[in-house]
C-alpha positions in Angstrom: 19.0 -22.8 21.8 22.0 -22.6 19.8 24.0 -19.4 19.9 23.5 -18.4 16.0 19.6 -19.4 16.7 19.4 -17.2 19.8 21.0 -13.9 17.4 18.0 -14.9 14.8 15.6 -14.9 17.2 16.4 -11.4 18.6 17.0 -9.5 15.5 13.6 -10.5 14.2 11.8 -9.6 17.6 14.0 -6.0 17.1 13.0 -5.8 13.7 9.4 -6.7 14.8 9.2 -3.6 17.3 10.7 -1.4 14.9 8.1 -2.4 12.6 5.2 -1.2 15.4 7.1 2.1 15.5 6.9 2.6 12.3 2.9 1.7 12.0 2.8 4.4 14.1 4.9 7.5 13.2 5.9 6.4 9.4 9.2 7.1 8.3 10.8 10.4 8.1 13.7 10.1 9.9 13.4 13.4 12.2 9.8 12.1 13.0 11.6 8.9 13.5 14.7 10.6 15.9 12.5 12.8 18.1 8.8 11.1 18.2 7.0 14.4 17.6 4.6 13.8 15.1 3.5 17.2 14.8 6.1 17.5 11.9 4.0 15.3 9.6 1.7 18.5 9.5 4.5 21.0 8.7 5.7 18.8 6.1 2.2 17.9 4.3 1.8 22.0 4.6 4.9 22.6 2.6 4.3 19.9 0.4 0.7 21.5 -0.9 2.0 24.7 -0.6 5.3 25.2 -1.8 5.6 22.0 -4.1 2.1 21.9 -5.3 0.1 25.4 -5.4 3.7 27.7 -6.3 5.2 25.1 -8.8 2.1 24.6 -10.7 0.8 28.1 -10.3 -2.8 26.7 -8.3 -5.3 29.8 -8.3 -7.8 27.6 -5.8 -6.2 26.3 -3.1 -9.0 25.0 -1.5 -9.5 22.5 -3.7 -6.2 20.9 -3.9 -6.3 21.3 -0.5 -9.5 19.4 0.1 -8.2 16.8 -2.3 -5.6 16.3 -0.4 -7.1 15.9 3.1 -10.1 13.0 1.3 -7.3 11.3 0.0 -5.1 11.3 3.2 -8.7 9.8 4.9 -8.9 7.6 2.3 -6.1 5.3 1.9 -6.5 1.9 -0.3 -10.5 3.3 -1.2 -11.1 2.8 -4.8 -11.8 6.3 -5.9 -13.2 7.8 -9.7 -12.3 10.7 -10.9 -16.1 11.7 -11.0 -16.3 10.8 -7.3 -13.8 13.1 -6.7 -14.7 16.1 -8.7 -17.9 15.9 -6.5 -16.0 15.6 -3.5 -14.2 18.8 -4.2 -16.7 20.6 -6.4 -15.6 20.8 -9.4 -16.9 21.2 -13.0 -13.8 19.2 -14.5 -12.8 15.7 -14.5 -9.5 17.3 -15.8 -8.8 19.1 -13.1 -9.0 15.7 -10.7 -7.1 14.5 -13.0 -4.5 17.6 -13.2 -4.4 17.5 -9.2 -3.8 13.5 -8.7 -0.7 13.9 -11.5 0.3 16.9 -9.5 0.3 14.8 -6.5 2.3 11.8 -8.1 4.7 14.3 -9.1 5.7 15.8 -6.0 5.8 12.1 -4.5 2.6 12.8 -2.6 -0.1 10.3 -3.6 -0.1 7.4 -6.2 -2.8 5.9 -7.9 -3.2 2.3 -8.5 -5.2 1.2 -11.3 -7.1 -2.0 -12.1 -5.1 -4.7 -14.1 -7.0 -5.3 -17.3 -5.6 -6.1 -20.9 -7.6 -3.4 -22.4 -6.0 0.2 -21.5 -9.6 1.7 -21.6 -11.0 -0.2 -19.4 -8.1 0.3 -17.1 -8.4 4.2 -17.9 -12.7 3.9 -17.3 -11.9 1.9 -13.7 -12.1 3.4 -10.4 -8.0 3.9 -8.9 -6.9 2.8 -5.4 -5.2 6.3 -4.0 -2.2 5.7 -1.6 0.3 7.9 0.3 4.0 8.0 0.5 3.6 7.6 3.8 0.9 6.6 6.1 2.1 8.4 9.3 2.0 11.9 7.0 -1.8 10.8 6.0 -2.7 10.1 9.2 -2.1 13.4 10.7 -4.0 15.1 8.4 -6.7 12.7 8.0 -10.6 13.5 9.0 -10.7 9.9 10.2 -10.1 9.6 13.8 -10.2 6.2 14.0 -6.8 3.8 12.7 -7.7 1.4 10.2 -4.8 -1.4 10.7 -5.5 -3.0 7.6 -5.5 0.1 4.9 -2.2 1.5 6.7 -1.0 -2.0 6.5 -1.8 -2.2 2.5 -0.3 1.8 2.1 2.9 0.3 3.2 2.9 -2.2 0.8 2.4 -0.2 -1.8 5.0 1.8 -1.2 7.6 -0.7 -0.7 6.2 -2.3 -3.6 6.9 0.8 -5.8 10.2 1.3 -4.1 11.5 -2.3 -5.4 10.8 -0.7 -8.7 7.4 -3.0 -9.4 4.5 -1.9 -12.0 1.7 -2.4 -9.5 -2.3 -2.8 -9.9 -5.3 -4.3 -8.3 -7.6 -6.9 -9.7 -10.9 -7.5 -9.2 -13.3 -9.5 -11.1 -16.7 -9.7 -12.2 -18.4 -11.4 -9.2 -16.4 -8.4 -6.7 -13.8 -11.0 -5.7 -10.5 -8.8 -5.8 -6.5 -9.2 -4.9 -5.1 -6.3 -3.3 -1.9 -6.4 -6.0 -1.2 -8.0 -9.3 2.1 -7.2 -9.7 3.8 -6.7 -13.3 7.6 -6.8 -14.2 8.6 -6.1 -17.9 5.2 -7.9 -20.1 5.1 -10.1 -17.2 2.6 -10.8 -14.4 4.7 -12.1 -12.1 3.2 -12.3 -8.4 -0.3 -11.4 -6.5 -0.4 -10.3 -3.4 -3.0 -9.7 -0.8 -2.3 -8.1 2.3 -4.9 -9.0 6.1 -4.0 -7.5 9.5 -6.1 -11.0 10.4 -7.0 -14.0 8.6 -8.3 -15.8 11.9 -11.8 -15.2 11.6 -13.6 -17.6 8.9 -15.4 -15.0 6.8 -11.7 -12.9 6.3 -9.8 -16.0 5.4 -12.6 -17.0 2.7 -12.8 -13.3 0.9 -8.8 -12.7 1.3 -7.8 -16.0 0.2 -10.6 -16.8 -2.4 -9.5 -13.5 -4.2 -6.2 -15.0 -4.0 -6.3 -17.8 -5.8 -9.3 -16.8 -8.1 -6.1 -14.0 -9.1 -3.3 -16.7 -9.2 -5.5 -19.0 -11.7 -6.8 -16.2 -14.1 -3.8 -15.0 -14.6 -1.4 -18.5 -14.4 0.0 -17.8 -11.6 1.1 -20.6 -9.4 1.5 -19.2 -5.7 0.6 -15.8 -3.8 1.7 -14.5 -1.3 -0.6 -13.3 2.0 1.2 -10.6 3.9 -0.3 -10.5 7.7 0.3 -9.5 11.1 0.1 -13.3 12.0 2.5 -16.4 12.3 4.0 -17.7 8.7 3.5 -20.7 7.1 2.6 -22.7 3.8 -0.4 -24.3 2.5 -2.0 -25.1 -0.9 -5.2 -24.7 -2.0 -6.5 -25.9 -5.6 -3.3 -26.2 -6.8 -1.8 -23.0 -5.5 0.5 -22.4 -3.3 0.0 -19.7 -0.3 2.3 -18.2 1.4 1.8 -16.3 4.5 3.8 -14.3 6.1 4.2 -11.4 8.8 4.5 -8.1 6.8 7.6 -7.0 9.3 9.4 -10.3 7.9 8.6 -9.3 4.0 9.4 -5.6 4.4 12.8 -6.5 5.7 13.9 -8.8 2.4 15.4 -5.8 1.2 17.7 -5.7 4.0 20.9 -8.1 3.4 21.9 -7.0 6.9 24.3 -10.1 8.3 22.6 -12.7 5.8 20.1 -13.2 7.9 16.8 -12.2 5.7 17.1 -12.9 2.1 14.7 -11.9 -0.7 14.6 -16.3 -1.9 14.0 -17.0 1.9 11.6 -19.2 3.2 8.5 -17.8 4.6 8.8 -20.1 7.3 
């Protein structure tokens, strides 16, 4: 192995273990620099209760407070505003819908909405909640269990609506769905799904069949599959698929040394 090939080779196994770290804790850098996740708490505390209850003057913290912990144990779920008025007993889809823009402005929670030309029936559509970061949500969550593959689409959210993107979900008619359908300007410009495994035969058919049902409703002529797996190229029906290992897309925004480029080949 050549000495150029050799650097390569260990900066993306560095940048692969970072990536693990970070499924774990999340990023905040001093939960980053001293491991304790018991920070995460403190900081979703002062998040509800300084930037959320005292800035918008909230007389029943419990409910913003239950809000909170369903969504945290919720990430990715498709969730209506009915749903969660029941959820946290209230008489007023308003309020839910007070709370979640709350949320999204103290950089808490984001809602994702389904892509659909008609701005009712986006408006009418369940939303896909997400955190700004899942190591926060996870240490407040009621689920004791990890869910790879939400955590895994939370982060792509999130880096997502860091680039700057306009992001939704599809789904269609028959319940086939894309994770993201991602707008730019007027423009539909890429779909993504995101699988912590496409080896078994039943989750390569539903991830890549929603796919490319996405890609060819909407003229698109590749997607992208963002996994935990090796990358690599194929085409199906006329679209291309590209898949690749989520620690090698999240690092196209690093132009550290040349070495990962945002044109680079998946392979």
């Amino acid at each position: 192995m050549h000495c150029r090939d050799f650097l390569i080779a260990e900066k993306r196994a560095c940048i692969a273990r970072l990536y693990n770290d970070y499924l774990v804790s999340g990023g905040f850098p001093e939960v980053v620099k001293s491991r304790d996740t018991s920070l995460l708490q403190e900081y979703f505390r002062d998040i509800i209760f300084r930037d959320v209850v005292t800035r918008y003057s909230i007389r029943n913290v419990r409910e913003i407070r239950e809000l909170a912990l369903f969504l945290a144990s919720n990430l990715s779920c498709m969730s209506s505003y009915k749903k969660l008025k029941d959820v946290i007993s209230v008489n007023s889809l308003t309020t839910v819908k007070n709370y979640i823009g709350y949320f999204e402005d103290v950089y808490l929670f984001f809602a994702a909405g389904l892509f659909d030309y008609s701005l009712k029936r986006q408006m009418y559509n369940p939303s896909k909640i997400y955190c700004i970061d899942h190591g926060l949500s996870s240490s407040i969550a009621f689920r004791f269990s990890r869910d790879l593959g939400r955590i895994m689409e939370n982060i792509v959210f999130i880096e997502l609506k860091r680039r700057g993107l306009e992001v939704y979900y599809w789904k269609d008619k028959k319940g086939r769905e894309c994770d993201f359908l991602i707008k730019k300007g007027r423009t539909l410009i890429e779909a993504v799904q995101v699988s912590s495994n496409i080896s078994a035969r039943d989750t390569w058919d539903r991830e890549i069949t929603g796919a490319i049902v996405t890609a060819e409703e909407f003229g698109l002529k590749e997607v992208k599959i963002l996994t935990t797996e090796d990358p690599g190229n194929e085409t199906v029906r006329g679209i291309k698929i590209h898949y690749i290992p989520i620690w090698q897309w999240l690092s196209t925004s690093i132009k550290e040394n040349g070495i990962f480029q945002e044109n680079s080949s998946p392979t």
